[in-house]
C-alpha positions as CSV (number, residue, x, y, z in Angstrom):
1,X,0.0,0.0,0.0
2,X,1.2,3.4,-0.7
3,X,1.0,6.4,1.4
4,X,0.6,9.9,-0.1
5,X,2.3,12.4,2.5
6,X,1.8,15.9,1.6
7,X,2.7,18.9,3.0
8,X,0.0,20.8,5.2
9,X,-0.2,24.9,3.9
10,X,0.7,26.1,7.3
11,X,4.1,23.6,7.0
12,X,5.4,24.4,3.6
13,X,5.1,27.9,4.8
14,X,6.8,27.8,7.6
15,X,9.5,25.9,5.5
16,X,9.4,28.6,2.9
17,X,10.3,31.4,5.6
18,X,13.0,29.1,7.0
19,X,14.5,29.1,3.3
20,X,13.8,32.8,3.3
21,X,15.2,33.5,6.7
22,X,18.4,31.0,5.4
23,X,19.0,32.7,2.3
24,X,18.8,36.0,4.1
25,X,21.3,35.1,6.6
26,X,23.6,33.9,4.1
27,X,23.6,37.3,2.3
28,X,24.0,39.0,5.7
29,X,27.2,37.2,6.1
30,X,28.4,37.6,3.0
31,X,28.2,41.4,3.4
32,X,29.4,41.4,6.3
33,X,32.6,39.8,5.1
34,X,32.7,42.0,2.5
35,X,32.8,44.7,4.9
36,X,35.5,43.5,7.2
37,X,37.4,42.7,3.9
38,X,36.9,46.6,3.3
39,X,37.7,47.7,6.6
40,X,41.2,45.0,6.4
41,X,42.1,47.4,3.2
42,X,41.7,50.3,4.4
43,X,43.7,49.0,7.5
44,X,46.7,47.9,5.4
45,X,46.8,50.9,3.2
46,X,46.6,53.7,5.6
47,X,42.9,55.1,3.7
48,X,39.4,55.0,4.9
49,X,37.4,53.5,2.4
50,X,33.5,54.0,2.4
51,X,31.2,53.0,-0.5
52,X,28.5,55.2,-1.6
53,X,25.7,52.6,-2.0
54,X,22.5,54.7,-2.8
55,X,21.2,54.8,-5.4
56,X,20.9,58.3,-6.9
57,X,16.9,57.7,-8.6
58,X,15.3,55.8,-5.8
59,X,17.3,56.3,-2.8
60,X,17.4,52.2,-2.3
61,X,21.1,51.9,-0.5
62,X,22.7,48.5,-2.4
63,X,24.6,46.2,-0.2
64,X,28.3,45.5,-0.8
65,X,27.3,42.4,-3.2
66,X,24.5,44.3,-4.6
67,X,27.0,46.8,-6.0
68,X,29.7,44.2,-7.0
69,X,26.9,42.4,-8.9
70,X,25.8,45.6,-10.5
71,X,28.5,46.4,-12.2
72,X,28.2,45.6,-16.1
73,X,32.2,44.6,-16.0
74,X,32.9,46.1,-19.8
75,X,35.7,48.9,-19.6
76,X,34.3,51.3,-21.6
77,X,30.8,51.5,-19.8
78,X,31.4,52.9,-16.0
79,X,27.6,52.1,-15.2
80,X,26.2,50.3,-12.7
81,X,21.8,48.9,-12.4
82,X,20.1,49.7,-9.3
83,X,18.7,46.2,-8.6
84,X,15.2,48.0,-7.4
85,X,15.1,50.6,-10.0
86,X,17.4,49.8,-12.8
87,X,18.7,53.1,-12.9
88,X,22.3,53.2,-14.7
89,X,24.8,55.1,-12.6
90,X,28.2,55.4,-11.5
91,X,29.7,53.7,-8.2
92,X,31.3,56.3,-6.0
93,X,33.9,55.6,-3.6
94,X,34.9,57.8,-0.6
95,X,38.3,57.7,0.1
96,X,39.4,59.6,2.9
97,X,36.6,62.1,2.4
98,X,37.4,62.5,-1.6
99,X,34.3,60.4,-3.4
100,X,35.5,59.0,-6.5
101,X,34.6,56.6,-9.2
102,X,34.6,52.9,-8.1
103,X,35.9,51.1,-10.9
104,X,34.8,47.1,-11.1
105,X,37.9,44.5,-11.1
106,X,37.8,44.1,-14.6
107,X,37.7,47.9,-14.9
108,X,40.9,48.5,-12.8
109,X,42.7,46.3,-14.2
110,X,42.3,46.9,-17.9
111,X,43.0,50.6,-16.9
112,X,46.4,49.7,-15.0
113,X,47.5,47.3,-17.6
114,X,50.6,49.0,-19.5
115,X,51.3,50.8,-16.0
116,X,53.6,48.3,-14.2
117,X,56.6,50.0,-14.9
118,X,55.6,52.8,-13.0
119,X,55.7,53.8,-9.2
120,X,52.1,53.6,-6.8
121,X,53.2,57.2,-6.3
122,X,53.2,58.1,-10.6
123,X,49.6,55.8,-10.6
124,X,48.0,57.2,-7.9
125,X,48.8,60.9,-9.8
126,X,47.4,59.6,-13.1
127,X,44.5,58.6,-11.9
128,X,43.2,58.2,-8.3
129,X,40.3,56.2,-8.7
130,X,41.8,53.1,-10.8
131,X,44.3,53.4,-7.8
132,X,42.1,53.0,-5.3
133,X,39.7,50.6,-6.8
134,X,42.7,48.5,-7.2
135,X,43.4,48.4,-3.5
136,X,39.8,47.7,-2.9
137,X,39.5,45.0,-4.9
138,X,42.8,43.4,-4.8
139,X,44.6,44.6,-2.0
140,X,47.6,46.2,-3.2
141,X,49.4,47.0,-6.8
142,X,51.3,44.0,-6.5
143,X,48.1,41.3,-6.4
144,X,46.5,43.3,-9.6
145,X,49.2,42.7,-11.7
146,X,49.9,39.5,-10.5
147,X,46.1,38.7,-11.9
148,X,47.7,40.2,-15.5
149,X,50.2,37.9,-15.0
150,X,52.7,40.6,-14.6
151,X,55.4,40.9,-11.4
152,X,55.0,44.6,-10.0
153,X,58.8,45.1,-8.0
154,X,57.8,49.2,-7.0
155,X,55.3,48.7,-4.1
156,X,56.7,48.8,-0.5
157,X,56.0,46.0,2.0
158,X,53.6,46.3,4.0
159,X,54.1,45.4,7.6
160,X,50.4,42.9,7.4
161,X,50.8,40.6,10.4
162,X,50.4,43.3,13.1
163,X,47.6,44.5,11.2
164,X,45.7,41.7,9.8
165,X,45.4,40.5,13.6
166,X,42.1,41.9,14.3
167,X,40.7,40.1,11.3
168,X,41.8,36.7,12.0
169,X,38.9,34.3,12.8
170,X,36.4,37.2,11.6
171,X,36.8,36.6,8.0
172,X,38.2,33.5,6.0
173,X,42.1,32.5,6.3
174,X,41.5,32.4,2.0
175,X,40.2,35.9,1.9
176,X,43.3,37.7,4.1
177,X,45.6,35.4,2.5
178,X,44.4,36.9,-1.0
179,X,44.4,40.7,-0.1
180,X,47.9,40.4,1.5
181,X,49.5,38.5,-1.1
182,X,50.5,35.6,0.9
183,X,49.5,31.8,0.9
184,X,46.3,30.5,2.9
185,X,48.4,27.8,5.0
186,X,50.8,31.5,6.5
187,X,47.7,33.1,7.0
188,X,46.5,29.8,9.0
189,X,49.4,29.4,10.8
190,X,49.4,32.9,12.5
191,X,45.7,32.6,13.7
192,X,46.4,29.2,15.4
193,X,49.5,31.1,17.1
194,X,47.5,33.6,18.7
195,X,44.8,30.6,19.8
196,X,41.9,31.6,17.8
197,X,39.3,29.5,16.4
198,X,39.1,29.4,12.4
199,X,36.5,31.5,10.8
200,X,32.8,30.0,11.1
201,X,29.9,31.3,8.8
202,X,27.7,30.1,11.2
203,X,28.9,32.2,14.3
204,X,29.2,35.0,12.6
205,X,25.2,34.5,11.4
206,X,24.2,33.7,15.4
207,X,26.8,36.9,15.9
208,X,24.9,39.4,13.7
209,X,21.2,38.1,13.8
């Protein structure tokens, strides 16, 4: 004999918020990460970095992924879509209190390509904004070019392990590992030195729920 089980309304939507409330959690943390990754820049490179995430027709304010995924990624076209909206506009960037364009990766680095032979200081000069989208998105100079497959000598070590320590745990070993240039397993290593636990998504959901 076979039994048809099915699903009461009241259950599937209670199961249907859970999947709600999960998905929303996982974007929550996601952000959040994205955010410490921020604040971990700005950290190593001496410069507050704030995004401008309203949009300038609605007024909806984008979250960090919202903007990354709005970005149409073709050099030539600086426009981002409001995902409410679908107004085309231009990411801004506040960078200790200047607001300029926020160039995507792909962007930044078909603007720097050509440039490696020059200094941060002569980059920087030519244009701020590809300068500082580049240490937003990649960390320094030297990890931009490195995507290019080029080697980028003119960029002064940074002194990261004293200032990466505030991160460790709160974001992925992977993730500071790639904005300091350095392999996971270093990155690892240091965290377990100072006795603290490995980065959990699900902590840091119970932490900011």
């Amino acid at each position: 004999m076979i039994m048809h089980l099915s699903l009461s309304p009241s259950l599937f939507l209670g199961q249907q918020l859970q999947v709600r409330l999960s998905t929303a959690q996982r974007l929550a943390v996601l952000n959040h990460i994205l955010s410490l990754r921020l604040g971990l820049v700005s950290e190593l490179a001496g410069v507050v970095y704030e995004p401008r995430m309203y949009c300038p027709m609605c007024k909806y304010k984008l979250t960090h992924q919202e903007i990354l995924q709005g970005y149409k990624r073709y050099p030539l076209d600086l426009n981002m879509t409001c995902p409410k909206c679908k107004e085309h506009f231009v990411a801004k960037l506040v960078s200790s209190g200047l607001e300029i364009i926020w160039y995507c990766p792909d962007q930044t680095l078909y603007e720097l390509s050509g440039m490696e032979y020059s200094s941060p200081e002569q980059i920087l000069k030519w244009n701020c904004s590809v300068y500082h989208s580049c240490m937003t998105h990649f960390g320094s100079l030297a990890n931009a070019f490195k995507k290019m497959g080029v080697k980028y000598t003119k960029e002064e070590k940074t002194l990261w392990h004293v200032k990466v320590q505030p991160f460790l745990g709160r974001m992925p070993d992977k993730m500071i590992a790639e904005v300091v240039g350095v392999g996971p397993a270093l990155i690892s290593a240091l965290r377990r030195s100072y006795r603290i636990p490995r980065f959990s998504k699900l902590e840091l959901a119970k932490e900011i729920s």
